[in-house]
C-alpha positions in Angstrom: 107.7 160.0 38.5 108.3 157.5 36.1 105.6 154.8 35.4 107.7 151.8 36.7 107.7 153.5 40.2 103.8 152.5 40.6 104.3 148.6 39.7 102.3 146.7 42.1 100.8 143.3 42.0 97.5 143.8 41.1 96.5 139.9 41.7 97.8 140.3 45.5 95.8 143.4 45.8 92.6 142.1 44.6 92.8 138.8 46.2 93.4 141.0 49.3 90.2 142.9 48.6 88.4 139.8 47.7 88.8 137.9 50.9 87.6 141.4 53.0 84.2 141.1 51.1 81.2 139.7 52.6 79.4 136.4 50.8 77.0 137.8 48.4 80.0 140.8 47.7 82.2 137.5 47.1 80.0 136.3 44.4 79.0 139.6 42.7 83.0 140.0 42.2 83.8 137.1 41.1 80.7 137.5 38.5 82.3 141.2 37.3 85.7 139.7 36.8 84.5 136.3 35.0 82.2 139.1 32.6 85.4 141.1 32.4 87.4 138.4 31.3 85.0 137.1 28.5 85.5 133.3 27.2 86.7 131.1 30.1 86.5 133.7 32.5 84.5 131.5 34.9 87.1 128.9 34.6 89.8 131.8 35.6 87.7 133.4 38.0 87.2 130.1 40.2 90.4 128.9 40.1 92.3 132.2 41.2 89.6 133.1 44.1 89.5 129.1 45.3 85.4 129.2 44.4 83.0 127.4 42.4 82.2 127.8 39.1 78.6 127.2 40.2 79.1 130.6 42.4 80.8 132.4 39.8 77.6 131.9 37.4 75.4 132.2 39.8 77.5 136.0 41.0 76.9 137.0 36.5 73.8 135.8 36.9 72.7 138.2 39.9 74.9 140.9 38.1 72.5 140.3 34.9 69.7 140.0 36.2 69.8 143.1 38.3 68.0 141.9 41.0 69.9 142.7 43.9 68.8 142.7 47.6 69.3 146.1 49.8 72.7 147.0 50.9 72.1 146.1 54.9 70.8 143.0 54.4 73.1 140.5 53.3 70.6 137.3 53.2 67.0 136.5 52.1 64.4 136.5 55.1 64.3 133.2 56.2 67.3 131.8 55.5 70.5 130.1 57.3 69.0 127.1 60.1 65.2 127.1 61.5 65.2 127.8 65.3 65.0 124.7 67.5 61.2 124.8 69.0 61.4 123.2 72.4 58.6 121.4 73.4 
């Protein structure tokens, strides 16, 4: 098999991948690929996924700082809206 046979669009197939991925997976990506991509990177990153460049930084940042929650929890305890207390 020659090596034109496995041309594939790589940018499909990750953007593919990307959308599948939960939030924080999202964010920890997009921080990989902005590292991976060096100067700019965050520029590229945000404008190819459709994200922030806030969320980018904030994905290296995580990725840096390796501080990373547990695998089945996908947000901090006591996040998202405070339950409505009826009176």
């Amino acid at each position: 098999m020659k090596k034109s046979d496995f041309d594939y669009d790589i940018d499909k197939y990750s953007l593919l991948f990307f959308n599948n991925l939960s939030e924080k997976n999202k964010r920890l990506y997009a921080g990989i690929e902005s590292m991976r991509l060096g100067y700019n990177g965050v520029n590229e990153v945000a404008g190819k996924f459709g994200m922030h460049k806030h969320t980018v930084r904030r994905g290296r940042k995580e990725l840096l700082s390796e501080d990373l929650l547990p695998r089945e929890q996908v947000r901090r305890s006591g996040g998202g809206r405070k339950k409505k207390s009826i009176p």
